[in-house]
C-alpha positions in Angstrom: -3.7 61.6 92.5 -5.4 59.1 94.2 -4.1 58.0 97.6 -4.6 55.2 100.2 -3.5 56.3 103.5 -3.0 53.3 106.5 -2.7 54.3 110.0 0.0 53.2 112.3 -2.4 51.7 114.4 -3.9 49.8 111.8 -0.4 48.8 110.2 0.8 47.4 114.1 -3.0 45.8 115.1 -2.5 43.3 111.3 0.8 42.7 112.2 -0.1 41.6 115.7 -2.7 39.0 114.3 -0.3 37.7 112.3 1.8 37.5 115.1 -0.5 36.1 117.4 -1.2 32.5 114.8 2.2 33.3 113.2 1.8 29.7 111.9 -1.3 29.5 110.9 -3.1 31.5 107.7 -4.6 34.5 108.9 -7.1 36.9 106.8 -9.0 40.3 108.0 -10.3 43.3 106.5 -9.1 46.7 106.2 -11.5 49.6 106.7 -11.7 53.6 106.8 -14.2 56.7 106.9 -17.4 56.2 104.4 -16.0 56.3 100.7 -18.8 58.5 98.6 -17.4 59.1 95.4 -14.4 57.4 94.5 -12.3 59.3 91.8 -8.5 59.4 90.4 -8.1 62.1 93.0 -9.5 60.4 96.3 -7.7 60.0 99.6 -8.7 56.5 100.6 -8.1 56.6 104.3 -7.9 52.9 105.9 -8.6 53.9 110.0 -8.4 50.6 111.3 -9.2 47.0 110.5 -11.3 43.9 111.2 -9.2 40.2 112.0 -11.4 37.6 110.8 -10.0 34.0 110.2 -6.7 32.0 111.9 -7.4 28.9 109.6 -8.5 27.8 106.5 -11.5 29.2 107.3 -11.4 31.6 105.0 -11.8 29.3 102.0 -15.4 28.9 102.6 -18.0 30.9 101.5 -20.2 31.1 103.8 -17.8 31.7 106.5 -16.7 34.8 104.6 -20.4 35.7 103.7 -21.4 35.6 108.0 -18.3 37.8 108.6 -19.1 40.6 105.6 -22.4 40.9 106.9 -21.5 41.3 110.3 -19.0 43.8 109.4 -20.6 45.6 106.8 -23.8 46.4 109.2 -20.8 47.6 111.6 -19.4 50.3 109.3 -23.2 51.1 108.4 -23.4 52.1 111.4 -20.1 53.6 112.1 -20.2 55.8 108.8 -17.0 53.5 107.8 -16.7 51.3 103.8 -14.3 48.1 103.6 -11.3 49.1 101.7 -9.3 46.2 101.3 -8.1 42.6 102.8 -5.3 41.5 104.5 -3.9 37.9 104.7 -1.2 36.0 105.9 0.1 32.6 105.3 3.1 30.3 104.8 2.5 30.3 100.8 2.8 33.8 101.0 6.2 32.9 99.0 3.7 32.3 95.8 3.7 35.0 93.2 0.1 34.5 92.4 -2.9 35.7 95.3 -4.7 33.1 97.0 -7.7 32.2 94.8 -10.1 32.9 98.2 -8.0 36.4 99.0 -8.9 37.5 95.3 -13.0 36.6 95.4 -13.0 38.7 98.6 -10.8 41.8 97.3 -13.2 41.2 94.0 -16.6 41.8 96.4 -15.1 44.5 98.1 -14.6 46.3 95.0 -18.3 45.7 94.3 -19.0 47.1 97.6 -17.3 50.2 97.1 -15.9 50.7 93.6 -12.1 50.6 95.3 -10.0 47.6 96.5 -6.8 46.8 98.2 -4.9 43.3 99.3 -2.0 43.5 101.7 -0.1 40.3 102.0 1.9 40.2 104.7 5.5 38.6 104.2 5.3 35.6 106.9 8.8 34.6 106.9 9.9 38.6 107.4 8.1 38.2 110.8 9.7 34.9 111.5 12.9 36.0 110.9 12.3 39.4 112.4 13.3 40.9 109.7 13.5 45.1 109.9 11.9 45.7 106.5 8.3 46.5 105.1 6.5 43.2 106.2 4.1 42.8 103.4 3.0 43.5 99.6 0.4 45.2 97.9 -1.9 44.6 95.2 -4.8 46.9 93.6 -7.7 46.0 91.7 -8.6 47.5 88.1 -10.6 44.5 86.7 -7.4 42.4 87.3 -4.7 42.6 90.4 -1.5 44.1 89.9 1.4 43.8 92.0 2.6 47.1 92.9 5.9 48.5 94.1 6.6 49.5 97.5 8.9 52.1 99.1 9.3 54.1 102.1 9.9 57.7 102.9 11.9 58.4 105.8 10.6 60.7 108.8 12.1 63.7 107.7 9.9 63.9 104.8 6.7 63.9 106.7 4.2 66.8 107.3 3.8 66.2 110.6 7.2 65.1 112.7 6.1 61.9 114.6 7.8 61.9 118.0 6.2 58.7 119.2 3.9 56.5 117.5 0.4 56.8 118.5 -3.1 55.0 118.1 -4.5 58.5 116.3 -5.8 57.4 113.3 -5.2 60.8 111.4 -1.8 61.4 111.1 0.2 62.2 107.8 1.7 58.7 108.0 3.6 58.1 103.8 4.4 55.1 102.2 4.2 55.7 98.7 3.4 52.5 96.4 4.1 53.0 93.1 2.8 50.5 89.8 5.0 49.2 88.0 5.3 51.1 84.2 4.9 48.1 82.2 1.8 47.3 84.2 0.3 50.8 84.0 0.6 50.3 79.7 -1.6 47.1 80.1 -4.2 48.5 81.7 -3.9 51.6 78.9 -7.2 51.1 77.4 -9.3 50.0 80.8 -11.7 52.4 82.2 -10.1 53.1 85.4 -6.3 53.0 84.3 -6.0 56.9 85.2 -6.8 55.9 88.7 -4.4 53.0 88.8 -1.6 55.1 86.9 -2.0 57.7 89.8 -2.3 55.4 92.7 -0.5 56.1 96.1 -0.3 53.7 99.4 0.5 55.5 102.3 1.8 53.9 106.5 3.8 55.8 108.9 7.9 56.3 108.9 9.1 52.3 109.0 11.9 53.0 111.5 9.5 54.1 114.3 7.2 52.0 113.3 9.3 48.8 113.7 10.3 50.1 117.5 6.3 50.1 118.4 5.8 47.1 116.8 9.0 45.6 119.1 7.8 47.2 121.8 4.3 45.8 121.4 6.1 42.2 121.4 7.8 42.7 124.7 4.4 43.0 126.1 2.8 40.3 124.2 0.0 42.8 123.0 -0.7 40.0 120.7 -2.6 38.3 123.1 -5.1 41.0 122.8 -6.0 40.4 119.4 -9.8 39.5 118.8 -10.5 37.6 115.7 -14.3 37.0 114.1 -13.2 32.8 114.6 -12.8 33.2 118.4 -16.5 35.7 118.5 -17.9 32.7 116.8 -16.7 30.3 119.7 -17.4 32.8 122.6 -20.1 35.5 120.8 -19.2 37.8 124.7 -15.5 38.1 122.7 -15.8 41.7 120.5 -14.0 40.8 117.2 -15.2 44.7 115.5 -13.2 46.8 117.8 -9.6 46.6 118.7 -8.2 49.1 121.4 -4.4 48.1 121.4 -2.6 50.4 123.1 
């Protein structure tokens, strides 16, 4: 069974963007350990992740062109693959992925023969809303929607105390397809790995008090994204310690 796994860290840092130009689009990419041979039974760890745009920035090709490069010679070099794409924006609300969102998640998948979008729910951060903040969507020659559900704390391997910044923990989320979408893709290639597919973050409860916590001390403001590098190249938009 194939799995995606997404750390706590990772979940709180894309929330924090969004947080940060909470009315303004925002887009990033997701990334994890060197993917080698990707198979119905791989564990697709997604470590951390990369804030790019805070604008409509992300429409334009070559902006998103600059950024891949940048970030791809970064996980060369880092023994780390781009798994996915996250994005944010009022149209969020839509039922169909942002035409831009989709060409990215579509070169990704190139890149690594995997890909996953998270689109985070806007108006569940506005509203501060305690449930899970975005959707997900995988990509099997087309994007399907795909269920989301969340196991408590109880049911994990590892009791989590406190959240942390480690990026291995046994954080579950399990996203499930939806049946009748698993029959449509009966006779693709790769519908075993889509039938199979798991999405994994850490127990939602403690998660939400971090990300709260994070709030009071306006760790937002400590958010990096590749459009503020591009206005002052001494700001690092390929790390983020948040902490």
């Amino acid at each position: 069974m194939s799995q995606f796994h997404l750390s706590n860290s990772t979940h709180i840092q894309l929330l924090l963007h969004a947080t940060k130009y909470f009315s303004e689009p925002i887009t990033g990419l997701l990334l994890g350990p060197k993917i080698k041979n990707i198979s119905s039974t791989s564990t697709i760890q997604i470590t951390s992740c990369v804030p790019l745009f805070h604008s409509n920035a992300f429409t334009l090709s070559s902006n998103v062109d600059l950024a891949l490069t940048l970030v791809s010679t970064f996980c060369e070099s880092n023994d780390l693959s781009i798994i996915g794409v996250y994005h944010s924006s009022s149209d969020n609300n839509s039922q169909d992925l942002p035409s831009p969102i989709k060409k990215i998640g579509e070169t990704i998948n190139k890149m690594t023969k995997t890909s996953v979008v998270l689109i985070i729910d806007d108006q569940k951060l506005k509203k501060g809303k305690e449930q899970i903040a975005f959707k997900a969507y995988c990509y099997r020659s087309k994007w399907i929607n795909v269920k989301v559900s969340s196991l408590s704390q109880k049911n994990f391997q590892q009791g989590i105390e406190e959240l942390s910044s480690e990026e291995n923990e046994k954080d579950v989320l399990v996203i499930e397809e939806e049946e009748e979408k698993v029959q449509e893709q009966g006779k693709n290639k790769n519908s075993k790995f889509l039938k199979n597919c798991q999405f994994q973050i850490g127990d939602h409860e403690a998660l939400v008090e971090k990300f709260k916590k994070f709030l009071s001390e306006e760790k937002f403001r400590q958010i990096v994204d590749f459009e503020e590098h591009l206005q002052n190249p001494e700001l690092d938009f390929l790390t983020q310690n948040i902490n």
